[in-house]
C-alpha positions in Angstrom: 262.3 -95.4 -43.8 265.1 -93.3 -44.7 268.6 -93.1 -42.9 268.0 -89.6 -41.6 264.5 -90.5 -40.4 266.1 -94.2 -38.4 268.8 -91.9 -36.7 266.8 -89.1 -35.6 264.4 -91.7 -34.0 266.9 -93.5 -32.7 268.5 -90.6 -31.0 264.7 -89.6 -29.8 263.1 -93.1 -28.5 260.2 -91.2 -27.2 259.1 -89.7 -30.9 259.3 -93.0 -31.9 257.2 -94.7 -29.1 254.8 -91.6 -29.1 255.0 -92.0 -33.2 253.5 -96.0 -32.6 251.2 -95.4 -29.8 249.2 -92.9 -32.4 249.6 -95.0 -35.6 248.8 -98.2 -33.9 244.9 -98.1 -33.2 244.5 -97.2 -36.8 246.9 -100.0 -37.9 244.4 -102.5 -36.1 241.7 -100.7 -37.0 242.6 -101.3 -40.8 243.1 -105.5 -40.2 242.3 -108.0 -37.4 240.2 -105.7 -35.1 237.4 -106.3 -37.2 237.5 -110.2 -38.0 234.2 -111.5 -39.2 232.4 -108.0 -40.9 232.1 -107.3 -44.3 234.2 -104.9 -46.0 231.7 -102.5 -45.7 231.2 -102.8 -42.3 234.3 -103.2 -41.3 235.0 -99.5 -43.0 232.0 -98.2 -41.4 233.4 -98.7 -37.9 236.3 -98.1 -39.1 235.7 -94.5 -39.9 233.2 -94.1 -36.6 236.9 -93.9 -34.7 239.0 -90.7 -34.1 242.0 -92.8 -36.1 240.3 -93.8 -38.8 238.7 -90.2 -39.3 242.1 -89.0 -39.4 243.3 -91.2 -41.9 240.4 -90.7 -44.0 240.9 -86.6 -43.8 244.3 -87.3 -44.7 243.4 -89.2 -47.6 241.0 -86.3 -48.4 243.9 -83.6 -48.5 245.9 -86.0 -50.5 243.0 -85.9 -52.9 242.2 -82.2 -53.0 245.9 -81.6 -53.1 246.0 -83.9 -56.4 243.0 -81.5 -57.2 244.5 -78.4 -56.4 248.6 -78.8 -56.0 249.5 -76.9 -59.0 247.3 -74.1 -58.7 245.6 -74.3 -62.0 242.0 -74.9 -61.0 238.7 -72.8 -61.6 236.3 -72.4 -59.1 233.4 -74.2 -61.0 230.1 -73.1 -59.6 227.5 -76.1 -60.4 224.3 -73.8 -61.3 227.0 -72.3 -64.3 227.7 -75.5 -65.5 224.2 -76.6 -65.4 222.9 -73.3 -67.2 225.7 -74.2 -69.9 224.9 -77.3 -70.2 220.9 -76.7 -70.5 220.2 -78.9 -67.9 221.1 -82.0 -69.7 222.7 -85.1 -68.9 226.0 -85.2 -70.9 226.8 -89.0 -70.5 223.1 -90.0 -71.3 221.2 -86.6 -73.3 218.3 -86.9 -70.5 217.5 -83.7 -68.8 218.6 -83.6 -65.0 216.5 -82.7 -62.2 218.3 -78.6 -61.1 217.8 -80.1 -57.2 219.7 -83.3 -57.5 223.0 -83.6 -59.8 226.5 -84.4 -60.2 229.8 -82.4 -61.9 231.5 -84.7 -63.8 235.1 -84.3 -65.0 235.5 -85.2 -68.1 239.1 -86.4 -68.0 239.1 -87.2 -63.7 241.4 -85.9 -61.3 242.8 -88.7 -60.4 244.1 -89.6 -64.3 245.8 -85.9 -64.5 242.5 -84.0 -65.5 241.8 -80.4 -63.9 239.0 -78.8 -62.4 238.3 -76.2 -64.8 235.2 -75.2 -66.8 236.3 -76.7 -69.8 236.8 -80.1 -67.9 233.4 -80.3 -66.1 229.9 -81.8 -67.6 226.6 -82.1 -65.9 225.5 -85.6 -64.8 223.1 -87.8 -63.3 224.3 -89.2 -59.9 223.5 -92.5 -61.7 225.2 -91.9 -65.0 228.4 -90.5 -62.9 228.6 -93.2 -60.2 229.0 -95.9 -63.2 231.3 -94.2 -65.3 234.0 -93.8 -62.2 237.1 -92.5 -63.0 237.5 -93.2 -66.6 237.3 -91.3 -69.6 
């Protein structure tokens, strides 16, 4: 926490108390709250509460803002991309059903990649799913 932050708290004790009493359910909810699920479970309830929704939306906007931040993004429209693409599979060269598909980024968001036209490739949910976010 930085100096500035510690001082204006200190000078403001009920920011800081109202500051814990909203971070804390969704500390707990993160750890000991849930002793004895699976991860998966334990995220599941964990995103069923009004704290863990928020996190998760702010997790979200840190995403899209990775996505978007610098402002040099197309608006990719999927039937465009499958029309381009002939409705094939890039990853495996099988044709795709036009009802259930994914747009893949080539070189994904999260390694620096935009989401432009030229970075996009049609996919099988399948194919996508186990490729993840690598090249």
């Amino acid at each position: 926490m930085s100096k500035s932050r510690q001082e204006f708290l200190a000078e403001n004790p009920d920011v800081a108390k109202m500051t814990f009493q909203i971070t804390w359910p969704a500390r707990v909810a993160k750890g000991f709250k849930y002793s004895g699920l699976t991860n998966a479970e334990r995220m599941k309830l964990y995103r069923s509460t009004p704290e863990g929704r928020a996190v998760m939306d702010y997790h979200a906007a840190l995403r899209r803002r990775r996505m978007f931040g610098n402002g040099d993004y197309d608006v990719v429209y999927r039937s465009q991309v499958f029309m381009r693409d002939c409705g094939v599979c890039q990853l495996c060269d099988e044709p795709v059903d036009p009802f259930d598909f994914h747009i893949d980024h080539i070189m994904p968001i999260a390694l620096g990649g935009l989401h432009k036209y030229e970075n996009v490739q049609l996919a099988h949910p399948s194919c996508n799913q186990k490729k993840g976010a690598r090249v």
